[in-house]
Biopython code that builds the backbone (N, CA, C, O; Angstrom):
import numpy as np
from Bio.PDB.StructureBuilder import StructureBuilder

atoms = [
    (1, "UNK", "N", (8.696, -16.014, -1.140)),
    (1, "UNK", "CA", (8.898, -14.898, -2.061)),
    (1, "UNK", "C", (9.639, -13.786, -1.323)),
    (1, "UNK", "O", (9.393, -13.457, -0.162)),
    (2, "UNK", "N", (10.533, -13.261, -2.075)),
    (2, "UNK", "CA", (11.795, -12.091, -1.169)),
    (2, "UNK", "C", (11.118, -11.130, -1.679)),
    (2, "UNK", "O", (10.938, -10.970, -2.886)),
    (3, "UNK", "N", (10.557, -10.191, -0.492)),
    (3, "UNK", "CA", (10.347, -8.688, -0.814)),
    (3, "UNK", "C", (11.114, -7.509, -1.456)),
    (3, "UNK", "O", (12.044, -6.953, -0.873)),
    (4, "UNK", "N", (10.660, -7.140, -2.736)),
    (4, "UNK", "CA", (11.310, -6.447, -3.456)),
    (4, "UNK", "C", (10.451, -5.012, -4.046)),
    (4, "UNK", "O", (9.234, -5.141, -3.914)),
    (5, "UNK", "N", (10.696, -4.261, -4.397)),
    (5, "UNK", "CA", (10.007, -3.005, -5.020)),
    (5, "UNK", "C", (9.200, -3.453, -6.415)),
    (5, "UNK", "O", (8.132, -2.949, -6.764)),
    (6, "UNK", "N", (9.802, -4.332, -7.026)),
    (6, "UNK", "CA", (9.249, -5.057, -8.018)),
    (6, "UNK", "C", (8.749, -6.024, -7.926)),
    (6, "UNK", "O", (8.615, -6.674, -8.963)),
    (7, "UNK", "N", (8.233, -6.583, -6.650)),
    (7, "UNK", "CA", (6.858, -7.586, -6.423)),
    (7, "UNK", "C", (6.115, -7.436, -5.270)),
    (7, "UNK", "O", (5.524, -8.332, -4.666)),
    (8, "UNK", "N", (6.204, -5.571, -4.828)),
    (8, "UNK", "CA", (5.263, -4.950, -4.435)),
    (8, "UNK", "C", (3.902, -5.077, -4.274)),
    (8, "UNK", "O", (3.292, -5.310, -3.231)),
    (9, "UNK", "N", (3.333, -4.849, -5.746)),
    (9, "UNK", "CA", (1.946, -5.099, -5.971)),
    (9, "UNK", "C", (1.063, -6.457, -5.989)),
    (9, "UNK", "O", (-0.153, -6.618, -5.879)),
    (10, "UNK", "N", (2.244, -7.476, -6.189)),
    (10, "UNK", "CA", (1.702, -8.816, -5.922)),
    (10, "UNK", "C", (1.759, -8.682, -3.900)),
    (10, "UNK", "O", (0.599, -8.774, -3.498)),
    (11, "UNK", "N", (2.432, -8.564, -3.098)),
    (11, "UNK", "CA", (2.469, -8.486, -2.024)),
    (11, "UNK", "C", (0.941, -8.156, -1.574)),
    (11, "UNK", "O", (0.138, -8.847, -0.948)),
    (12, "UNK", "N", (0.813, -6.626, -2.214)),
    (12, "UNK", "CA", (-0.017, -5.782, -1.818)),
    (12, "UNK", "C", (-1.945, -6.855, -1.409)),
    (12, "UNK", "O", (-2.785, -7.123, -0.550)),
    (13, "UNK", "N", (-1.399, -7.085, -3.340)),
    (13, "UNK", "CA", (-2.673, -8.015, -3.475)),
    (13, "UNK", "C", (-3.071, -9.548, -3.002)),
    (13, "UNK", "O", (-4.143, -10.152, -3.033)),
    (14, "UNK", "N", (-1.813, -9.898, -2.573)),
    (14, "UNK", "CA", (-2.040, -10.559, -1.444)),
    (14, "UNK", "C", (-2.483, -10.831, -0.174)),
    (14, "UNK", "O", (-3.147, -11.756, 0.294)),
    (15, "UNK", "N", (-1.864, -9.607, 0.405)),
    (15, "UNK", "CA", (-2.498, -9.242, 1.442)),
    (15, "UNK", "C", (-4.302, -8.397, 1.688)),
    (15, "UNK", "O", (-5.063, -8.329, 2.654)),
    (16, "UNK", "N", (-4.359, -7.921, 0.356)),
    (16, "UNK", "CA", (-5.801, -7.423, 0.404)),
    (16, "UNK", "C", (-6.729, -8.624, -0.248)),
    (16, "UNK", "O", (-7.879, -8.220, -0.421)),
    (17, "UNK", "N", (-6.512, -10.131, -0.696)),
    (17, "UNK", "CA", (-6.940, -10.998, -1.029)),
    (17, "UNK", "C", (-7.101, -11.366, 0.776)),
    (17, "UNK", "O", (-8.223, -11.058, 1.178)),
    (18, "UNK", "N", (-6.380, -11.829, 1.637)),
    (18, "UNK", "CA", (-6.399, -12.383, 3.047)),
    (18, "UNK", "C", (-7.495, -11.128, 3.711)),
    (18, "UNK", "O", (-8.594, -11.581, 4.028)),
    (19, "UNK", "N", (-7.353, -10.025, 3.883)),
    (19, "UNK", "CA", (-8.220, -9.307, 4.173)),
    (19, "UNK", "C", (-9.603, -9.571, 3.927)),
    (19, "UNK", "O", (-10.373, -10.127, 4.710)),
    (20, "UNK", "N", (-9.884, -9.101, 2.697)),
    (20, "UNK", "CA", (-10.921, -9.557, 2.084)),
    (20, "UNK", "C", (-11.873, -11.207, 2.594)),
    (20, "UNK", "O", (-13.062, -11.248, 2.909)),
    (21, "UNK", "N", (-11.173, -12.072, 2.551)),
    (21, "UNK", "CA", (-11.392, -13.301, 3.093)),
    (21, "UNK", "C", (-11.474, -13.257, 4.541)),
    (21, "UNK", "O", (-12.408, -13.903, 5.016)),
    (22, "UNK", "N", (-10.676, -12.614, 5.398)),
    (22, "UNK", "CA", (-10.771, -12.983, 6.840)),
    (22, "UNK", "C", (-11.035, -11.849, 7.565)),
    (22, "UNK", "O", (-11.477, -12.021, 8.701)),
    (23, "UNK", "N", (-10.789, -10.217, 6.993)),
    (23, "UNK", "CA", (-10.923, -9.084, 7.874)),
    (23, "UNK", "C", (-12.292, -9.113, 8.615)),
    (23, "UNK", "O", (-12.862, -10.197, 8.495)),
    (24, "UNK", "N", (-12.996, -8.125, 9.397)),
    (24, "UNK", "CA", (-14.234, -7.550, 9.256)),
    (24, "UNK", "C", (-15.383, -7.320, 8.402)),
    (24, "UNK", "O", (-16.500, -7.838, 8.397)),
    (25, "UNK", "N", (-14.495, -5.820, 7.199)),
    (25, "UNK", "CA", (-15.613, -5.858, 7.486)),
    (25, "UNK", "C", (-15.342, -4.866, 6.137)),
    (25, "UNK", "O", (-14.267, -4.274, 6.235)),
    (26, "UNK", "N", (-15.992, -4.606, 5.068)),
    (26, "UNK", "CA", (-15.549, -4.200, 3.535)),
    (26, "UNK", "C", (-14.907, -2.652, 3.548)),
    (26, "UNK", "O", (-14.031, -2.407, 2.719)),
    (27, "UNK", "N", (-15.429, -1.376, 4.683)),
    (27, "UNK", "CA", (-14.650, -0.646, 4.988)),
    (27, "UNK", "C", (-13.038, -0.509, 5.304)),
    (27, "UNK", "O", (-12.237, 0.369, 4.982)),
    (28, "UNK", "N", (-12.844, -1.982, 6.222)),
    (28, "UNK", "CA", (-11.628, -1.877, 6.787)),
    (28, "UNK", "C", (-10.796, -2.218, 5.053)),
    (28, "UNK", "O", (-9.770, -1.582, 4.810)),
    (29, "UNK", "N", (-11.381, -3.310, 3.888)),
    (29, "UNK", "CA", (-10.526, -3.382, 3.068)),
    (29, "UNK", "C", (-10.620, -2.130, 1.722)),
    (29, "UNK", "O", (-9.812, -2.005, 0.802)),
    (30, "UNK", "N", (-11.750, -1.383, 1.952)),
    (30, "UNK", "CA", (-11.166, -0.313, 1.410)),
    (30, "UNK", "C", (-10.727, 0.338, 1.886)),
    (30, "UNK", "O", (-9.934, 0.766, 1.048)),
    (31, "UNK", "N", (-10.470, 1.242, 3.350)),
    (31, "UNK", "CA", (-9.125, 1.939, 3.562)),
    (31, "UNK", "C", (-7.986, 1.314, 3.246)),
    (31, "UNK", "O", (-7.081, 1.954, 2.712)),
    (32, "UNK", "N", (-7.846, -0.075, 3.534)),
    (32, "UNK", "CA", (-6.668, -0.516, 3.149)),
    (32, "UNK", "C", (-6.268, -0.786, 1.226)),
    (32, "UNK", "O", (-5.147, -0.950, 0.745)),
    (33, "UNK", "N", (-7.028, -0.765, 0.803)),
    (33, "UNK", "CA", (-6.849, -0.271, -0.862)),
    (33, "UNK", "C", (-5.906, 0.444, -0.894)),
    (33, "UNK", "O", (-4.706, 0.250, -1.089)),
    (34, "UNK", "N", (-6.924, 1.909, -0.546)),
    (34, "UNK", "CA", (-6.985, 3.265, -0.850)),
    (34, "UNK", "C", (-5.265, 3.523, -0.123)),
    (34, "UNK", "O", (-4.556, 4.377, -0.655)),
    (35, "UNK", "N", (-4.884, 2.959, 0.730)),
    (35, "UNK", "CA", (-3.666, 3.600, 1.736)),
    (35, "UNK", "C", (-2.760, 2.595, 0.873)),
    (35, "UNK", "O", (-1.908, 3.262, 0.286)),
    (36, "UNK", "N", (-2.682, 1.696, 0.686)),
    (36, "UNK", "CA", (-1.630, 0.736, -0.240)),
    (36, "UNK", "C", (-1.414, 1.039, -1.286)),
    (36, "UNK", "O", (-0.323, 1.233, -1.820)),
    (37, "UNK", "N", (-2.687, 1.133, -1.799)),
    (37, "UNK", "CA", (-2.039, 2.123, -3.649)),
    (37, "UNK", "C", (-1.849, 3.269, -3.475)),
    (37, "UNK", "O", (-1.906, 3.820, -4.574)),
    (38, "UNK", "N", (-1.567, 4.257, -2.380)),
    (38, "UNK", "CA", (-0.333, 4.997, -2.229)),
    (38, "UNK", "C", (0.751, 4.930, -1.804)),
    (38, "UNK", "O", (1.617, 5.772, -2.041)),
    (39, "UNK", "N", (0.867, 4.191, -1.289)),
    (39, "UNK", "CA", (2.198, 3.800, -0.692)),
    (39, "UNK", "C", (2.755, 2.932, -1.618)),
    (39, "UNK", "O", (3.984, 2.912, -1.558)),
    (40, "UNK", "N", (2.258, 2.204, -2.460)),
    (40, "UNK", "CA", (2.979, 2.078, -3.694)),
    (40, "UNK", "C", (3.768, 2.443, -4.507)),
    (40, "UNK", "O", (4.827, 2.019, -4.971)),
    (41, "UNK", "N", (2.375, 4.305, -4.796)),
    (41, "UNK", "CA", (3.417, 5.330, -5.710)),
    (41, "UNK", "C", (4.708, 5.928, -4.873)),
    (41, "UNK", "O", (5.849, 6.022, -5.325)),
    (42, "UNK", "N", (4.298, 6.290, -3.626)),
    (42, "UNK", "CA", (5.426, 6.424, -3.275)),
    (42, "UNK", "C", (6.724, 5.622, -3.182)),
    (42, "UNK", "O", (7.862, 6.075, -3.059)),
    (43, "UNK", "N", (6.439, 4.676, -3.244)),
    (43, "UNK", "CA", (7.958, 3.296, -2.946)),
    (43, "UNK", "C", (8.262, 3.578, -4.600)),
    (43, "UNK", "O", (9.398, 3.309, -4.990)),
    (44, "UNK", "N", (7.597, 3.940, -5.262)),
    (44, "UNK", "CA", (8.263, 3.497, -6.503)),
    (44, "UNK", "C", (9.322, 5.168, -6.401)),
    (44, "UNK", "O", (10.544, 5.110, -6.539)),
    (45, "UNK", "N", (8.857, 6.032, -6.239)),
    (45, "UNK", "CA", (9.214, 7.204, -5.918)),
    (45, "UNK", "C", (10.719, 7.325, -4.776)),
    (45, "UNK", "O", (11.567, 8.215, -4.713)),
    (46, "UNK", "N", (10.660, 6.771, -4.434)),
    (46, "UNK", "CA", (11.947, 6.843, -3.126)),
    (46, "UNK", "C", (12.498, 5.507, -3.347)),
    (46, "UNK", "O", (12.021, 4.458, -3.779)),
    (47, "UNK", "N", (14.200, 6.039, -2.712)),
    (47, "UNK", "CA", (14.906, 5.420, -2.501)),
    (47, "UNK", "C", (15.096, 4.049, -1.534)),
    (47, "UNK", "O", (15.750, 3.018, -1.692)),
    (48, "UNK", "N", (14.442, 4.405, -0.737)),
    (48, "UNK", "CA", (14.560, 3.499, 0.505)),
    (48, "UNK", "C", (13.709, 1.995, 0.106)),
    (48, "UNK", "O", (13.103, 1.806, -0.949)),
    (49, "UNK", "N", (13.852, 0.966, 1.292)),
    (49, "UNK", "CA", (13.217, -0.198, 0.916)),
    (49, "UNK", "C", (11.758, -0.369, 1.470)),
    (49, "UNK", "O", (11.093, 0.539, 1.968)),
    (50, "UNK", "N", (11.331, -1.786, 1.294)),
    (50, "UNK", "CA", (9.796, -1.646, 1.630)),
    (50, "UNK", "C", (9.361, -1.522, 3.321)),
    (50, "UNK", "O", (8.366, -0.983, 3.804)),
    (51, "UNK", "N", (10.395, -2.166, 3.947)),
    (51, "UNK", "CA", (10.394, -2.087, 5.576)),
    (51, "UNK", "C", (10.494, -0.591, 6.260)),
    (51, "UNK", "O", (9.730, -0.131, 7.108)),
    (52, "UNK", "N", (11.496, -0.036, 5.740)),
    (52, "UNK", "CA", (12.042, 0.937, 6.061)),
    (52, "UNK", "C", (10.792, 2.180, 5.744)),
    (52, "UNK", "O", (10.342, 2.903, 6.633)),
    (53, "UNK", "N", (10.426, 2.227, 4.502)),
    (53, "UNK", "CA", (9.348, 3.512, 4.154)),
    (53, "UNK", "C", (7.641, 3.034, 4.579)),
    (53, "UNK", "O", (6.638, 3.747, 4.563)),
    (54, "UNK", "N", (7.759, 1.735, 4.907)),
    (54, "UNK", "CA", (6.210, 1.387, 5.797)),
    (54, "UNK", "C", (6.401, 2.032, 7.350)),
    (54, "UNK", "O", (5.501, 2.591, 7.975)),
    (55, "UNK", "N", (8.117, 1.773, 7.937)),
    (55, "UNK", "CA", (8.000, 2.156, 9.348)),
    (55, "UNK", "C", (7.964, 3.341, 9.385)),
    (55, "UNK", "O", (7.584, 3.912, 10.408)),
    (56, "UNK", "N", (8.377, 4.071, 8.197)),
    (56, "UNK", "CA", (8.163, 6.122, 8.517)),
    (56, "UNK", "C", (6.785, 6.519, 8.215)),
    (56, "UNK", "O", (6.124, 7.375, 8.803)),
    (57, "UNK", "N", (6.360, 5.625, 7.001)),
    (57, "UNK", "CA", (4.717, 6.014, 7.209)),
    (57, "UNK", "C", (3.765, 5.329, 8.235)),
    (57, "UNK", "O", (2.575, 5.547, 8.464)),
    (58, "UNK", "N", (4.659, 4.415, 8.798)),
    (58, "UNK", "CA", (3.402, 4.253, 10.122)),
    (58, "UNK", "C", (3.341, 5.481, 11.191)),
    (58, "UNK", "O", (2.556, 5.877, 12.052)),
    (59, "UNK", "N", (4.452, 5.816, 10.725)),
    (59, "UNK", "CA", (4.966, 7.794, 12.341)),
    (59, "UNK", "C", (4.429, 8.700, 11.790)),
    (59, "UNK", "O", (3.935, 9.604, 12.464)),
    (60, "UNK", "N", (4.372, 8.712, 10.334)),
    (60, "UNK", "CA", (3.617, 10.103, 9.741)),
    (60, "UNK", "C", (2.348, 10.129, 8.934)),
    (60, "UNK", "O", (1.995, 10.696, 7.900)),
    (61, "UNK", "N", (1.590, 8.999, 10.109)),
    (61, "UNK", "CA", (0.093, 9.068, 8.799)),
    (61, "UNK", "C", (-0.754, 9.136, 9.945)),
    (61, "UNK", "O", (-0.356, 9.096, 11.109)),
    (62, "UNK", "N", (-2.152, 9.260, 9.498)),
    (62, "UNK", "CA", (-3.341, 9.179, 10.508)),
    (62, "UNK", "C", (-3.348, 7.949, 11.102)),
    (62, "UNK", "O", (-2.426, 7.164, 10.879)),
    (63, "UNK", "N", (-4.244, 7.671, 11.817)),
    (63, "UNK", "CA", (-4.194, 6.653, 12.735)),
    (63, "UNK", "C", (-5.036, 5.441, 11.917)),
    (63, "UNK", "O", (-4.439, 4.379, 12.089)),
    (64, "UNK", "N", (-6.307, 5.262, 11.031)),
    (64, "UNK", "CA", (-6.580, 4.894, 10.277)),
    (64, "UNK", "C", (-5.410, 4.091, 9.353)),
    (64, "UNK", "O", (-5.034, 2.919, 9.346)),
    (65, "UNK", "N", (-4.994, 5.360, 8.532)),
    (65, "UNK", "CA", (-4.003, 4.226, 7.937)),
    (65, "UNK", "C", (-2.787, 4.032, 8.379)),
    (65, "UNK", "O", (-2.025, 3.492, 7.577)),
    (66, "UNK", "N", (-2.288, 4.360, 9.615)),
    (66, "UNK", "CA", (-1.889, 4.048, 10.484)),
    (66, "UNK", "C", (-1.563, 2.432, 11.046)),
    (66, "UNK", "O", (-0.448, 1.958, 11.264)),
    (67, "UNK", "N", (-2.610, 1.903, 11.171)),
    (67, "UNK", "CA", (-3.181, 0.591, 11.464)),
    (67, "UNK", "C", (-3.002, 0.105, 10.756)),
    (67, "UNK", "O", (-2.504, -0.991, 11.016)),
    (68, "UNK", "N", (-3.213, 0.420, 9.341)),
    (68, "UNK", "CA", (-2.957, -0.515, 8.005)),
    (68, "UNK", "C", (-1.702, -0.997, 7.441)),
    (68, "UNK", "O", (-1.390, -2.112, 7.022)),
    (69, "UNK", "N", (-0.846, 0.449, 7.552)),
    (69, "UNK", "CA", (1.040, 0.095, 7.680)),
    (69, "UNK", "C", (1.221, -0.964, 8.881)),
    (69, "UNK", "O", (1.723, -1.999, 8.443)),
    (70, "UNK", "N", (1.058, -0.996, 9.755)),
    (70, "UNK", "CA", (1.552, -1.797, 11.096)),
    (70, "UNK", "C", (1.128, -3.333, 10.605)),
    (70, "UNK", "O", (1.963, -4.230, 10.499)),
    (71, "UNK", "N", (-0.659, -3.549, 10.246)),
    (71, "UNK", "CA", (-0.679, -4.675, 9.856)),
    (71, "UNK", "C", (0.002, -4.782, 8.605)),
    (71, "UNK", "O", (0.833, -5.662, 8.828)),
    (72, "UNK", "N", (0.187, -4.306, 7.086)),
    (72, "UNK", "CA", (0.772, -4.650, 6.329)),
    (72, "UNK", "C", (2.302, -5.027, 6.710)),
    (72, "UNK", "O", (2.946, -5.913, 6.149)),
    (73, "UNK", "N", (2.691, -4.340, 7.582)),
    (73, "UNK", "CA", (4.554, -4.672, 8.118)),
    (73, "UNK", "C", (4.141, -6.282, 8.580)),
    (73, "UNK", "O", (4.294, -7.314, 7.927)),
    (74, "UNK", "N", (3.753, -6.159, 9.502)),
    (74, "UNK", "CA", (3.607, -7.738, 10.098)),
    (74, "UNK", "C", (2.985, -8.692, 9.174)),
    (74, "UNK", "O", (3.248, -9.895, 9.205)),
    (75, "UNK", "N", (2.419, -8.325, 8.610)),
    (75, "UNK", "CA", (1.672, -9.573, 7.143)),
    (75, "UNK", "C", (3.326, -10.102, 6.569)),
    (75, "UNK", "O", (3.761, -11.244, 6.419)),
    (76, "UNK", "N", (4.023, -8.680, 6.325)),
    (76, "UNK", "CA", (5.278, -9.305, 5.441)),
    (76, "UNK", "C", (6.478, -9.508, 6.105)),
    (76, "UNK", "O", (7.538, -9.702, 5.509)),
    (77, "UNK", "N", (6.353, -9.469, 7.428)),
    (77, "UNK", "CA", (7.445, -10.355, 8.650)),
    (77, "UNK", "C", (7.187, -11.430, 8.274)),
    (77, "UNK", "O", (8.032, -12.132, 7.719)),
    (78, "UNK", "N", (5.836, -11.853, 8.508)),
    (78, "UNK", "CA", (5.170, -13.096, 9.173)),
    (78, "UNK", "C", (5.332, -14.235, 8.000)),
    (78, "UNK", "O", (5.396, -15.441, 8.236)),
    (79, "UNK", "N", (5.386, -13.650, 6.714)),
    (79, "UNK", "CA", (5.140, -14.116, 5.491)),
    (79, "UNK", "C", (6.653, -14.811, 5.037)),
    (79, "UNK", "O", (6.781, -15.345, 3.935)),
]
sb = StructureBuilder()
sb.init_structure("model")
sb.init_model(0)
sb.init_chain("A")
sb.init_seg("    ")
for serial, (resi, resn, name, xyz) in enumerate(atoms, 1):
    if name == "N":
        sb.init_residue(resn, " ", resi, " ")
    sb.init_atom(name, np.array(xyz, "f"), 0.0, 1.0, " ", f" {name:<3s}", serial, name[0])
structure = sb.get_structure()
């Protein structure tokens, strides 16, 4: 599947389906909710693509969700 702004949310829920199944621990997949369905509204909001506005919010967020951009980037390298 080619990453697009319009199959975003399937991505998203993909990756919080693998979480869910293999993370820790039910905290770690609700921060990661909570930080993905914003970064959602924002992608729908801006210009830029999905690589590009995960690597500026991995420089300008807390460290928390921080962690969550870095693994979501590499979920959708890897993918």
């Amino acid at each position: 599947m080619k990453l697009l702004k319009n199959n975003l949310n399937e991505w998203i829920q993909l990756y919080l389906n693998d979480l869910e199944d293999y993370g820790d621990s039910n905290a770690d997949l609700l921060i990661a909710e909570q930080t993905l369905h914003t970064f959602s509204k924002l992608l729908v909001e801006s210009n830029q693509d999905v690589p590009t506005l995960l690597r500026e919010a991995i420089t300008k967020s807390e460290p928390e969700q921080r962690e969550v951009y870095e693994n979501f980037l590499e979920y959708l390298e890897n993918t």
